[in-house]
C-alpha positions, -999 to +999 in steps of 0.1 A: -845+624-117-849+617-151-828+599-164-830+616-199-823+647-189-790+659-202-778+677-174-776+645-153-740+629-154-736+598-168-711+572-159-686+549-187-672+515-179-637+522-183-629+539-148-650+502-136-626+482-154-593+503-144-604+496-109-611+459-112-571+452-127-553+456-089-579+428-079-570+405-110-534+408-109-534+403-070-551+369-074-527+363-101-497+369-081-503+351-048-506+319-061-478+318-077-459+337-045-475+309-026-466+281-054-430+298-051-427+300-009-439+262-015-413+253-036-384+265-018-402+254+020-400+222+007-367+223-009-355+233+024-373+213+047-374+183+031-335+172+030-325+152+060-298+175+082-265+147+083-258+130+117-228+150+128-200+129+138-196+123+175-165+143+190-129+123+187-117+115+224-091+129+242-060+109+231-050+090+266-012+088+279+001+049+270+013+028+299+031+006+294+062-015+310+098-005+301+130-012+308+163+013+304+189+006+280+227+004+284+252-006+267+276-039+281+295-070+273+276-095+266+294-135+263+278-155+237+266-191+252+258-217+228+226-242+242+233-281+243+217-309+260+230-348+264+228-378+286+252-387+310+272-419+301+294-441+321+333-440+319+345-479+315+316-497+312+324-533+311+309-567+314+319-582+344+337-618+332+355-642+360+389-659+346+380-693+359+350-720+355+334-733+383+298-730+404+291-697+421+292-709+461+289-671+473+275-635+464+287-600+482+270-570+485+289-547+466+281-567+438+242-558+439+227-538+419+237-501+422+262-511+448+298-490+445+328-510+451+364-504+450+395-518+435+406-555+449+369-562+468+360-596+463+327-590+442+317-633+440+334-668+450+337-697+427+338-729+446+379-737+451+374-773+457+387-785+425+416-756+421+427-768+456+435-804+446+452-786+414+474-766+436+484-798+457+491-815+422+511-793+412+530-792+444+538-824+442+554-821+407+576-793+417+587-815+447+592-846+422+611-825+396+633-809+424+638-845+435+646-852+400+671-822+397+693-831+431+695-868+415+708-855+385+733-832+402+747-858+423+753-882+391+773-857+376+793-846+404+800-885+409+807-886+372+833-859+373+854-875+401+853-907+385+864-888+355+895-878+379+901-910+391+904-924+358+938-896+355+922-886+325+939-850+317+915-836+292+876-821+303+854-845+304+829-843+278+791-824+280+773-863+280+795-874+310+793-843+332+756-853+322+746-823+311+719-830+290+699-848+319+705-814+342+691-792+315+662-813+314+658-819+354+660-779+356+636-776+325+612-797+346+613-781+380+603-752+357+578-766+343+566-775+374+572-745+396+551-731+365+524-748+370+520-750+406+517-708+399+490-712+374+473-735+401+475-710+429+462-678+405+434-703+398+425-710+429+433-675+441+405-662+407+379-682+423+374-648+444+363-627+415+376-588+429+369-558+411+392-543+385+388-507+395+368-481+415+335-485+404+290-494+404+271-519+396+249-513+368+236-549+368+241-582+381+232-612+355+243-641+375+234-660+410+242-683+434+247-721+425+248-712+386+273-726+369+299-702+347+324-704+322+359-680+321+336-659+295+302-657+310+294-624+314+289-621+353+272-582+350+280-551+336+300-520+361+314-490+352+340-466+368+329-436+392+359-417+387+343-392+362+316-397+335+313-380+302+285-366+282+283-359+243+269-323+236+263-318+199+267-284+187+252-267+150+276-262+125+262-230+121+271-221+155+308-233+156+320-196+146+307-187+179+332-210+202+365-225+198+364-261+209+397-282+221+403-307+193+434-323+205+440-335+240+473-302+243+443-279+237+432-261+272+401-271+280+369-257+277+348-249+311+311-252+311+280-257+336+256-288+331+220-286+348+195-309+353+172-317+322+146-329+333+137-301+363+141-268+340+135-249+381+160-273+399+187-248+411+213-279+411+244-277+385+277-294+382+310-280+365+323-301+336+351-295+310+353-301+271+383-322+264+379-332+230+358-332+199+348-364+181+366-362+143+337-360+123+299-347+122+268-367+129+257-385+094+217-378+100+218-342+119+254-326+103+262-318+139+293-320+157+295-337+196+322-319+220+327-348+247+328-329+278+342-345+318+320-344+350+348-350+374+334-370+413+303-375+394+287-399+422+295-372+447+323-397+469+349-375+467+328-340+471+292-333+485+279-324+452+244-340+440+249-373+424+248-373+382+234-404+372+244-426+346+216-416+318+204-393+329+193-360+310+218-322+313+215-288+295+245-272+287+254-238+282+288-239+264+307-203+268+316-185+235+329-152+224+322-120+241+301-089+222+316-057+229+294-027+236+259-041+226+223-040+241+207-074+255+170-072+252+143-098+262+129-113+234+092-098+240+100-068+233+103-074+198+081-078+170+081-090+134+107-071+116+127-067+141+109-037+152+113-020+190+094+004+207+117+030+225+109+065+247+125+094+252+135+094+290+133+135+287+099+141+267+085+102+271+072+103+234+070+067+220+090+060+190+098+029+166+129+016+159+140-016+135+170-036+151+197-062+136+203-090+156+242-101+166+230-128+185+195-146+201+184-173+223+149-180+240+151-153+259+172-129+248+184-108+214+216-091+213+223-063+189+245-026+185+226+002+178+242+035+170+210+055+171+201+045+205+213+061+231+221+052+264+192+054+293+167+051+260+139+034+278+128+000+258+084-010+257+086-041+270+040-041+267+029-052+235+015-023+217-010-024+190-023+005+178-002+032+197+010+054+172+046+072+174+048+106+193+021+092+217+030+102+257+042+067+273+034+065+309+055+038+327+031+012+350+039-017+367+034-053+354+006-060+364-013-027+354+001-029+315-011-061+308-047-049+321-040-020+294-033-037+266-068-057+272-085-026+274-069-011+246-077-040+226-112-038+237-118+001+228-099-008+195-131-026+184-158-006+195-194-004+173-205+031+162-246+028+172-254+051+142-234+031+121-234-001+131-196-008+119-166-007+139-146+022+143-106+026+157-106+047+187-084+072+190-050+066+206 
C-alpha cells in the first residue's frame, strides 16, 4: 500500500498518549499506596504491646488465734519485791568477864534455840569464891546485928533497974548501932545476891526464842561483860519492806497506824519465778516518810512461823529475796486482755463472732501489768472475739479463721514471707494481696 495514497487512514498521537496516562498515574499511585501501607505497618508494628499485669490472688481467709471477751471484776494488784529481814536481831553480849570453859550446840551457826537454854559457860571458879565471900559477910553482919540487939535489950533493963521513970533515950536503947548492924546485914545479904547472879551469868542462856546467825567467839578466849559473843535473831515472825510508787498509792489503802486492819498479801519466792511455794503475810504499818533517792514509800509487811516450827510451811530465810503482789481496788465491769494482743496506740484487733470480719479498735487503758491490760469499752460487746496473732498487713473486713497456737504463728511467718515477694518482670517488691 502506498503510503501516499489518500484513501489510506492515517493514525494521530493523541489517542497513543490518552492510552499511556492509566499506566503513568498507576506507577504514581502505588508508591505512594505502598509508602502509605509502610507508614502505618510500622506505626503499628513497631510499638511494644505493655506486659499485662499478672492476675491479683484470691484474697485468703486470716487465721489467727483469739480469745472471747467478757466483761468481769477485775482486783487491781500492785507488784513489790523485798528481802526478808530478821525480827530482833541482836549481838549476843554475856553480863560477866571471865574465860569461855564450854560451847553448846545451839549456839552454832544456824542452830535455833529457845528461851532459858544455856548458849556458852564462863569458867565460875572465881564467882564461886565471891559467893563464899559474900556469905561470910552476911553471916559476920548477922553476927554483928544479934550483938547489937542483945546490948540494947541489956541496956533497957539496966535502964529499969536504975528506976528511972522517963524513956530511955535513942543512944542508950542503942539505936544508932542497930540501924547500922541492920544496914550491914543488907549490905551484905546484897552482895552475897550480886555474887550468886554472877556466878549463876557464867551460863550465858538465851534471851528469847530464836537462831543463830553467827557465832564470833570460842573456847578458851577470854571475854569482857561487852564482847559481843555473836549475833541471833527471833523466829517468831520476820518482816519484809515492800516499797510501793507514789504513783500507785491511789490504787491501795495502806494501814498507817497500828488500829488500822491489816492488809493481807501473798509473798513468793524471788529468786525461782516457776517455784509454786508462797507464804501469807500481812501489812501492819507504813514507815512515815518516802525513800530520799527513789520517792517511794516501804509498807513493812509480817510473815508469821517464818522458820516453819510452828507449821509445815517452807522455811523463809533471813535475806532472802520475795515478790509481792499487794491487793488493791476492784474494777467493775471491765475487759482483762493479755498484753500481746495489743499494739502501739493502743489498738486491738476484734471479730465479729456472727460474720468473723476482722475489725480495729483503739482501747484506753484503766490499769496494766506485764501481762495483762485492763480497760471498759462501750463499743465492745460481749462474746466479741479478741486477735491474740500479731497481724501485719490484714486489712479490716478480712474473713478471720480461728487456728490453734501453733498453726498462727506458722501464719504470720508465711504471711510475712508473701508480704515481700519480687515481681520477676519488675524486679521490685510488690504487697500481696490480703
Amino acid at each position: 500500500m502506498n503510503p501516499s495514497d489518500p484513501s489510506r487512514p492515517t493514525h494521530t498521537p493523541e489517542p497513543i498518549a490518552r492510552n499511556r496516562a492509566p499506566g503513568i498515574a498507576l506507577r504514581i499511585i502505588l508508591p505512594v499506596a505502598l509508602l502509605i501501607l509502610g507508614v502505618i505497618g510500622y506505626n503499628k508494628f513497631s510499638v511494644e504491646k505493655p506486659i499485662e499485669a499478672p492476675p491479683r490472688p484470691k484474697a485468703k481467709p486470716i487465721e489467727a488465734r483469739v480469745q472471747e471477751l467478757k466483761r468481769q471484776d477485775y482486783q487491781v494488784l500492785v507488784p513489790s519485791q523485798g528481802n526478808i529481814r530478821a525480827h530482833s536481831l541482836v549481838t549476843f553480849t554475856a553480863q560477866v568477864s571471865g574465860r569461855l570453859q564450854a560451847i553448846h550446840p545451839s549456839f552454832e551457826d544456824g542452830a535455833f534455840f529457845s528461851k532459858g537454854d544455856i548458849m556458852l559457860e564462863i569458867d565460875p571458879v572465881d564467882f564461886e569464891v565471891a559467893l563464899v565471900s559474900a556469905q561470910a559477910q552476911v553471916a559476920s553482919a548477922q553476927l554483928n546485928l544479934d550483938k547489937e540487939e542483945a546490948l540494947a535489950e541489956q541496956s533497957r533493963l539496966d535502964w529499969k533497974d536504975l528506976g528511972y521513970k522517963d524513956e530511955p533515950s535513942a543512944l542508950v536503947r542503942r539505936e544508932p548501932q542497930l540501924k547500922a548492924a541492920r544496914q550491914g546485914l543488907l549490905l551484905a545479904e546484897a552482895q552475897e545476891a550480886s555474887a550468886l547472879r554472877n556466878l549463876e551469868r557464867t551460863k550465858v542462856a538465851a534471851p528469847f526464842d530464836g537462831r543463830v546467825l553467827n557465832r564470833t567467839v570460842g573456847v578458851g578466849q577470854t571475854i569482857g561483860a561487852a564482847t559481843p559473843l555473836g549475833e541471833i535473831f527471833a523466829t517468831d515472825y520476820s518482816e519484809v519492806r515492800l516499797p510501793v510508787s507514789t504513783l500507785r498509792l491511789e490504787d491501795i489503802t495502806l494501814p498507817e497506824d497500828t488500829n488500822d486492819p491489816p492488809l493481807p498479801v501473798t509473798l513468793r519466792d524471788g529468786l525461782n519465778e516457776k517455784a509454786a511455794t508462797s507464804w501469807e503475810a500481812r501489812i501492819l504499818r507504813t514507815e512515815g516518810a518516802l525513800d530520799a533517792n527513789t520517792l517511794e514509800l516501804f509498807a513493812i509487811a509480817r510473815i508469821e512461823d517464818p522458820f516453819g516450827l510452828k507449821s509445815e510451811t517452807t522455811p523463809l530465810r533471813v535475806g532472802q529475796p520475795v515478790t509481792a503482789a499487794i491487793p488493791g481496788k476492784t474494777l467493775e465491769d471491765v475487759f482483762v486482755i493479755p498484753r500481746e494482743a495489743v499494739s502501739q496506740l493502743s489498738r486491738i484487733r476484734i471479730a465479729d463472732p456472727e460474720t468473723m470480719k476482722l475489725e480495729t479498735t483503739y482501747i484506753r487503758p484503766l490499769h496494766s501489768d506485764k501481762d495483762h491490760i485492763v480497760f471498759k469499752g462501750a463499743s465492745i460487746e460481749d462474746g466479741a472475739l479478741l486477735v491474740l496473732t500479731r497481724l501485719v498487713y490484714a486489712p479490716d473486713g478480712g474473713e478471720v479463721v480461728v487456728v490453734e497456737d501453733d498453726a498462727a504463728e506458722d501464719l504470720v511467718e508465711s504471711t510475712e514471707n508473701e508480704s515481700t515477694k519480687v515481681n520477676p518482670s519488675t524486679k521490685t517488691p510488690e504487697k500481696s494481696a490480703k
